[in-house]
C-alpha positions as CSV (number, residue, x, y, z in Angstrom):
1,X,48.6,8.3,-94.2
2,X,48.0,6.3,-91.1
3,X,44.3,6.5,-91.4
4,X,44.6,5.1,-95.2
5,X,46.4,2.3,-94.1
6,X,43.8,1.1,-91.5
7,X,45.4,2.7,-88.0
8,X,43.1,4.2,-85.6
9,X,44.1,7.4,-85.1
10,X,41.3,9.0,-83.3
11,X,41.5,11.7,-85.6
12,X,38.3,12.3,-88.2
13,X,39.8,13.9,-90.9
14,X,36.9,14.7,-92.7
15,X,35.9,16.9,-89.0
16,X,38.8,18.3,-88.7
17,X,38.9,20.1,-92.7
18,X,35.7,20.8,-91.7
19,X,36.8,23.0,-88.7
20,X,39.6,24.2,-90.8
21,X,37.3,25.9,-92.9
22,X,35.1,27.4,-90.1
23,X,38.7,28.6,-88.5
24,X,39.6,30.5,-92.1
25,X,36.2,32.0,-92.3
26,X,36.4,33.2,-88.6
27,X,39.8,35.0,-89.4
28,X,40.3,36.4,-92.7
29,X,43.4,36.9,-94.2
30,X,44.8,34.8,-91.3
31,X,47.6,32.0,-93.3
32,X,46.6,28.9,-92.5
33,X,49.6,26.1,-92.9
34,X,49.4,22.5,-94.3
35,X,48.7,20.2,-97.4
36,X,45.7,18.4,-96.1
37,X,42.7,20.6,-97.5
38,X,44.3,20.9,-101.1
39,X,45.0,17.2,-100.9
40,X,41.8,16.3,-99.3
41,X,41.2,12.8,-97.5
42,X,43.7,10.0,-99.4
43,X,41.8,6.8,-100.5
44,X,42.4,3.4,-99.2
45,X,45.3,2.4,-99.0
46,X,44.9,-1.3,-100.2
47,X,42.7,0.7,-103.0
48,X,45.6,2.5,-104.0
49,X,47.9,-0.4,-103.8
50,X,45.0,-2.2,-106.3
51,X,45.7,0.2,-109.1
């Protein structure tokens, strides 16, 4: 949400699904928690606001 909004965060979101997936690959049938991949990265959120 932060990130949508404009904040810096330091975080790259787009990285960080990406060692997500790496993570579930290296241990199957591990549960991984959280919203964020099903969700994927939110748009802008002046885009948002626009529609």
């Amino acid at each position: 949400m932060l990130n949508s909004m404009g904040l810096k965060t330091g975080i790259d979101l787009a990285k960080l699904l990406e060692v997500r997936q790496i993570l579930a690959e290296a241990l199957p049938g591990e549960p991984l928690y959280g919203f964020t991949p099903d969700a994927g990265p939110m748009l802008d959120y002046n885009e948002r606001l626009a529609r």
